[in-house]
C-alpha positions in Angstrom: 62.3 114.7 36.4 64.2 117.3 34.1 67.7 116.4 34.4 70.5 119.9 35.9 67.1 121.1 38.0 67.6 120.8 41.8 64.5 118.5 43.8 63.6 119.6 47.2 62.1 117.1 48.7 59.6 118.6 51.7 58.6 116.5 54.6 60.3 113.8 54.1 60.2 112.7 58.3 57.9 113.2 60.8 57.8 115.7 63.7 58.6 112.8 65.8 62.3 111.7 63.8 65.3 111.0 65.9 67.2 113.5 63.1 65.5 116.3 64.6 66.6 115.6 68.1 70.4 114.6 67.1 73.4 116.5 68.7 77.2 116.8 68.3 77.8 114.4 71.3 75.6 111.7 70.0 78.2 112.1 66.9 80.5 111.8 68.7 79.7 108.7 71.0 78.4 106.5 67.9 81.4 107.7 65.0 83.9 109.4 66.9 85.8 106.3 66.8 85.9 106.4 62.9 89.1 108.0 60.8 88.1 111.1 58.6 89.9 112.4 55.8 90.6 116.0 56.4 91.0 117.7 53.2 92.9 122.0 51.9 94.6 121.8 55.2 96.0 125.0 56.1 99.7 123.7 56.1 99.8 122.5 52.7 100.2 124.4 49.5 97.4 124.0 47.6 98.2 123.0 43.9 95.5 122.7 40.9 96.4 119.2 39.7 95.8 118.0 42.9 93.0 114.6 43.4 90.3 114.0 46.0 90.5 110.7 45.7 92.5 110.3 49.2 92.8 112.6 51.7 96.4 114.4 52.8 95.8 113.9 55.9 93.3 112.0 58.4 92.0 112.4 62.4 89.7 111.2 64.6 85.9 112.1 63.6 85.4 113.3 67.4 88.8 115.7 67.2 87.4 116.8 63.7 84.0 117.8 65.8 85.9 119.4 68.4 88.0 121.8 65.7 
């Protein structure tokens, strides 16, 4: 592989994969539980030095679906 070149990768799962069949409710039902950082919220300033290495702010995965 030539490193910078983008790989599709065609496929890769059968017609038969669960991934084809998933939906926001099954999300919802197996993560929603989980905490989610939610990132350029509208409420705060946005400044250039800022890092993404935590998140200002965090919800609910299944609220986060529901926005």
């Amino acid at each position: 592989m030539r490193p910078q070149k983008p790989v599709i990768i065609q496929h890769f799962f059968g017609a038969e994969a669960p991934v084809y069949s998933w939906t926001l409710d099954d999300f919802k039902h197996s993560l929603g539980h989980l905490e989610v950082g939610v990132y350029d919220a509208e409420e705060e300033e946005r400044k250039d030095d800022r890092s993404y290495k935590g998140a200002p702010m965090t919800m609910k995965f299944v609220d986060y679906i529901d926005l």
